[in-house]
N, CA and C of each residue as an Amber inpcrd file, in Angstrom:
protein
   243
 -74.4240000  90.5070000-176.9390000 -74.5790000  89.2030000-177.5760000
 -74.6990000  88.1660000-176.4520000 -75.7960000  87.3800000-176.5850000
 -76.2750000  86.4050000-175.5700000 -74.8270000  85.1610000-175.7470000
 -74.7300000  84.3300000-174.6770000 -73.8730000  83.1340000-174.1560000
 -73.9170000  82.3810000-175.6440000 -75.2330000  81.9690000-175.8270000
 -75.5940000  81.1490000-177.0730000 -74.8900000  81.6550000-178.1990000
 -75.4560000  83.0070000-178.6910000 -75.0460000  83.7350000-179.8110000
 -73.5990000  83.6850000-180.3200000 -72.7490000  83.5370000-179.3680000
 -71.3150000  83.5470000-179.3320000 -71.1820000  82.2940000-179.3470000
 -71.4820000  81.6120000-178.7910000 -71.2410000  80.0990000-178.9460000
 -71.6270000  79.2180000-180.5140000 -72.6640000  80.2200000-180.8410000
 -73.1790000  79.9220000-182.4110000 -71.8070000  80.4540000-183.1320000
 -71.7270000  81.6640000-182.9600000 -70.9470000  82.2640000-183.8680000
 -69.5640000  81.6860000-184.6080000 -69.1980000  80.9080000-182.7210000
 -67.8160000  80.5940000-182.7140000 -67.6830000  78.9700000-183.6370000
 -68.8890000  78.3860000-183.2630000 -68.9600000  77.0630000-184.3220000
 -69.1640000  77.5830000-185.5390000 -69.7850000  78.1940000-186.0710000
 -69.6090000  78.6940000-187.5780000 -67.9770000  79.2950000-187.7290000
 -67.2320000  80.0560000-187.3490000 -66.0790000  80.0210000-187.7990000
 -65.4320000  79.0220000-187.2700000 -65.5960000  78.3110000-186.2750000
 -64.5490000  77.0140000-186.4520000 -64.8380000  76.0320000-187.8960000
 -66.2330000  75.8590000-188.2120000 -66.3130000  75.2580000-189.4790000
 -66.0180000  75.8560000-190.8210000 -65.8820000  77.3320000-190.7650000
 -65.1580000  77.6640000-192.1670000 -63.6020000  77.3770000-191.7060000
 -63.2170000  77.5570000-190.5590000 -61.5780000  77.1400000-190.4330000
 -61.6440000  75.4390000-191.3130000 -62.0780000  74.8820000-190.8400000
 -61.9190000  73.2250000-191.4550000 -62.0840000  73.5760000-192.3400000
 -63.4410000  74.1120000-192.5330000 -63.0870000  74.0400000-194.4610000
 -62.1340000  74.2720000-195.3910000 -61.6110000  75.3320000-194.7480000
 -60.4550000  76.1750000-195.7210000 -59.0750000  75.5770000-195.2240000
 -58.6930000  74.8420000-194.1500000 -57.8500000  73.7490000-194.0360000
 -57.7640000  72.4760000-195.2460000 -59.1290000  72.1210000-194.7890000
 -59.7250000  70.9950000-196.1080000 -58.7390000  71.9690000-197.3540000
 -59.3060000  73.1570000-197.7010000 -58.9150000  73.4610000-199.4090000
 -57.5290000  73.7710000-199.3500000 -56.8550000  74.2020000-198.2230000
 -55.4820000  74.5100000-198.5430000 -54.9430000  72.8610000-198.4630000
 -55.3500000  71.8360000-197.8830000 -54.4220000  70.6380000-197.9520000
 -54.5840000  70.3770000-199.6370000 -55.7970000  70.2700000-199.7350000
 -55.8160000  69.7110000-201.0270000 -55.4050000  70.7010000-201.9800000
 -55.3070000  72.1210000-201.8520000 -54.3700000  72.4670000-202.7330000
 -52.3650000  72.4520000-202.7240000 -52.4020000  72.2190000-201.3920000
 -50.7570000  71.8860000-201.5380000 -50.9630000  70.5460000-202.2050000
 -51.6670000  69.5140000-202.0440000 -51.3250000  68.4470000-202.7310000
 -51.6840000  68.2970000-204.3870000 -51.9780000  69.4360000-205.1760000
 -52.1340000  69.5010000-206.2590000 -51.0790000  70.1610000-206.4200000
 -50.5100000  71.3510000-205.9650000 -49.0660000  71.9700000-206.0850000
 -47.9890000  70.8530000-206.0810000 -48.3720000  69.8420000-204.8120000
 -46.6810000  68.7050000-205.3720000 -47.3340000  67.7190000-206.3040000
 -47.8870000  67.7840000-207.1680000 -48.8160000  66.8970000-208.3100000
 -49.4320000  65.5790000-208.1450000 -49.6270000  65.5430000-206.3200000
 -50.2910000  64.7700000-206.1380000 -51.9150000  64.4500000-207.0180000
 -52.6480000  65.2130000-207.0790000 -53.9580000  65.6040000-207.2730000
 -55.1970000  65.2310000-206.3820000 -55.9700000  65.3060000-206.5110000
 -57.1140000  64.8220000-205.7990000 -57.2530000  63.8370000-205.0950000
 -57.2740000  63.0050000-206.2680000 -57.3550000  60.8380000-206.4310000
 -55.8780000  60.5300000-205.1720000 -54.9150000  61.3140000-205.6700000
 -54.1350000  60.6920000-204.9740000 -53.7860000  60.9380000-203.7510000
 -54.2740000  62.0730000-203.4150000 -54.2700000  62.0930000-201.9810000
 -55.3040000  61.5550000-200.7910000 -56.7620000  61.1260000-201.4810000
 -57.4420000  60.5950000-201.0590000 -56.8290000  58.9930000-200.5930000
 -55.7520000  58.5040000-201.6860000 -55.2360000  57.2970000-201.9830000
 -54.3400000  57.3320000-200.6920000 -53.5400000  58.3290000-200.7370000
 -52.3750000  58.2360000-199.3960000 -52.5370000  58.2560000-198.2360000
 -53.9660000  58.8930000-197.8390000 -54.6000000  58.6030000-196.5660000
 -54.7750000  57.2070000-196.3000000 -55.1600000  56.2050000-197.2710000
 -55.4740000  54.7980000-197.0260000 -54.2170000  54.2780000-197.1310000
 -52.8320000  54.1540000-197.4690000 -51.3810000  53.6780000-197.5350000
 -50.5090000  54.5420000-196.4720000 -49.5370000  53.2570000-196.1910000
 -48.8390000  53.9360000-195.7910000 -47.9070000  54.5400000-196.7510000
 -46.9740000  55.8600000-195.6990000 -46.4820000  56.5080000-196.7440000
 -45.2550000  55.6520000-197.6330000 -44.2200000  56.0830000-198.9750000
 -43.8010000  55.9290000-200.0580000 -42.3020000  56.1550000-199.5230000
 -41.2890000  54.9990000-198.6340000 -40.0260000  55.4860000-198.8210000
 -39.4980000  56.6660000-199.1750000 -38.8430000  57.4560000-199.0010000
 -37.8520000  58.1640000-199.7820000 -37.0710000  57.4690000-200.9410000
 -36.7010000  57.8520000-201.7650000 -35.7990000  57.5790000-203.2960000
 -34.4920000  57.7950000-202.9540000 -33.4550000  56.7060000-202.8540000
 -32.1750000  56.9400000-202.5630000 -31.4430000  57.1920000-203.8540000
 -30.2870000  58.0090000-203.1070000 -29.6110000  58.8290000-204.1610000
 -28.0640000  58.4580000-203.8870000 -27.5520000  58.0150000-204.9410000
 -26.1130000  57.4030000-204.9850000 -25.3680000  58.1320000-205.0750000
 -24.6500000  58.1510000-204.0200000 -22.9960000  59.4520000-203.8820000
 -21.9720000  58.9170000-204.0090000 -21.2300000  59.4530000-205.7060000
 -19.8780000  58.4990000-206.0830000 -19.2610000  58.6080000-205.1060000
 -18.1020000  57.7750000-205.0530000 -16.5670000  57.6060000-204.7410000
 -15.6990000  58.5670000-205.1670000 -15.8620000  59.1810000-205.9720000
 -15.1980000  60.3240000-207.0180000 -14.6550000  61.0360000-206.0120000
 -13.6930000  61.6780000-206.1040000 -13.3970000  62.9660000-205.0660000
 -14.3060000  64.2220000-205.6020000 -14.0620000  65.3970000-204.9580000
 -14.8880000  66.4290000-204.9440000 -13.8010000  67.1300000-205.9150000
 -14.0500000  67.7980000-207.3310000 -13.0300000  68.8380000-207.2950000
 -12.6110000  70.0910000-206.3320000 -11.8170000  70.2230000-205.8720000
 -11.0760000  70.9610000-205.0440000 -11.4850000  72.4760000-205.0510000
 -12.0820000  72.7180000-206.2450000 -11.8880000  74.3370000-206.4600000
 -13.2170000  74.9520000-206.1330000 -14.2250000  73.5020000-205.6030000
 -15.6360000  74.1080000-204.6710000 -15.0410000  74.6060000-203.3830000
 -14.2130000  74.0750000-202.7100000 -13.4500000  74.7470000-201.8530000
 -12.7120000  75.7990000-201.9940000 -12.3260000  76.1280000-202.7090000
 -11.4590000  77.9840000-202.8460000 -12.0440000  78.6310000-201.7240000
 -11.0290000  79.2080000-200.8010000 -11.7790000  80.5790000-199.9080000
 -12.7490000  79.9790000-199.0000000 -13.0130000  78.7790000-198.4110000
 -13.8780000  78.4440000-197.4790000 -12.9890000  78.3580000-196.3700000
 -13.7380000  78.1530000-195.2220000 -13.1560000  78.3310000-193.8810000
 -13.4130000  76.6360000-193.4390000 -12.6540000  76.5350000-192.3000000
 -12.5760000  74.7780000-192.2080000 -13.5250000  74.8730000-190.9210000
 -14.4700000  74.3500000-191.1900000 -15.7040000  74.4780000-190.2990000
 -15.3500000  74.3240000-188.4530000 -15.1420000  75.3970000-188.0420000
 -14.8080000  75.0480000-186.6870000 -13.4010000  75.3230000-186.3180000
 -12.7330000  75.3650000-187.3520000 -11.3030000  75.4050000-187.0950000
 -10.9780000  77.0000000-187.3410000 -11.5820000  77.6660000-188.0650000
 -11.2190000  79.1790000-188.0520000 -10.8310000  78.9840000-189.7370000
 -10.2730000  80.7040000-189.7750000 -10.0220000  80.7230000-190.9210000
  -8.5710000  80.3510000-191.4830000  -7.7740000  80.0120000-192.5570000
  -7.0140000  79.5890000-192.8280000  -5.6190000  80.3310000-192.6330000
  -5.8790000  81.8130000-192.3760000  -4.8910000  82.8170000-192.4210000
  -4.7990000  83.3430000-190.7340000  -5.7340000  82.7010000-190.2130000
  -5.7180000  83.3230000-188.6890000  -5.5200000  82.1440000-187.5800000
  -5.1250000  82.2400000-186.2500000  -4.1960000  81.5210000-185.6480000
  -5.6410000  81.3950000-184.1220000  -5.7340000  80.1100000-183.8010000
  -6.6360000  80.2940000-182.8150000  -6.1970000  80.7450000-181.4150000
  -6.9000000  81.7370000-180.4580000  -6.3380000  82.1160000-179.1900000
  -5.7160000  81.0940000-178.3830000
C-alpha cells in the first residue's frame, strides 16, 4: 500500500470515528432526556447550576449505624497497637 493509500485510508476512519462520536454524544444525551433540540441548546448556554438539596437538622437514627466501624479508628471491639 502506497504512502498516499494509507494516508487516504487513515482519514476515512478518522471520519467514521467523528461520526460515531457525533452519534454516541447525541445518544447519551437522549438517554439523560436531554433530546436533540436540547443539546444543540446547551452548546450555546452556559451550563445549569446543580439543584441544591436540603439536609435536615434531624439527627440520624442510630440504628444505620449498628455494626459499623468508626472510620479510622478501628473496630469497636479491638484495641489499637
Amino acid at each position: 500500500m502506497s504512502e498516499q493509500e494509507e494516508l487516504t485510508a487513515m482519514q476515512h476512519r478518522l471520519d467514521e470515528l467523528l461520526q460515531r462520536v457525533g452519534q454516541l454524544e447525541r445518544t447519551v444525551d437522549e438517554l439523560r432526556g436531554a433530546g436533540p433540540a436540547a443539546s444543540a441548546a446547551a452548546e450555546s448556554k452556559s451550563p445549569t447550576p446543580p439543584e441544591l438539596v436540603t439536609i435536615p437538622d434531624t439527627p440520624y437514627n442510630s440504628a444505620l449505624w449498628t455494626d459499623s466501624d468508626d472510620e479510622g479508628l478501628g473496630a469497636r471491639d479491638r484495641h489499637a497497637p
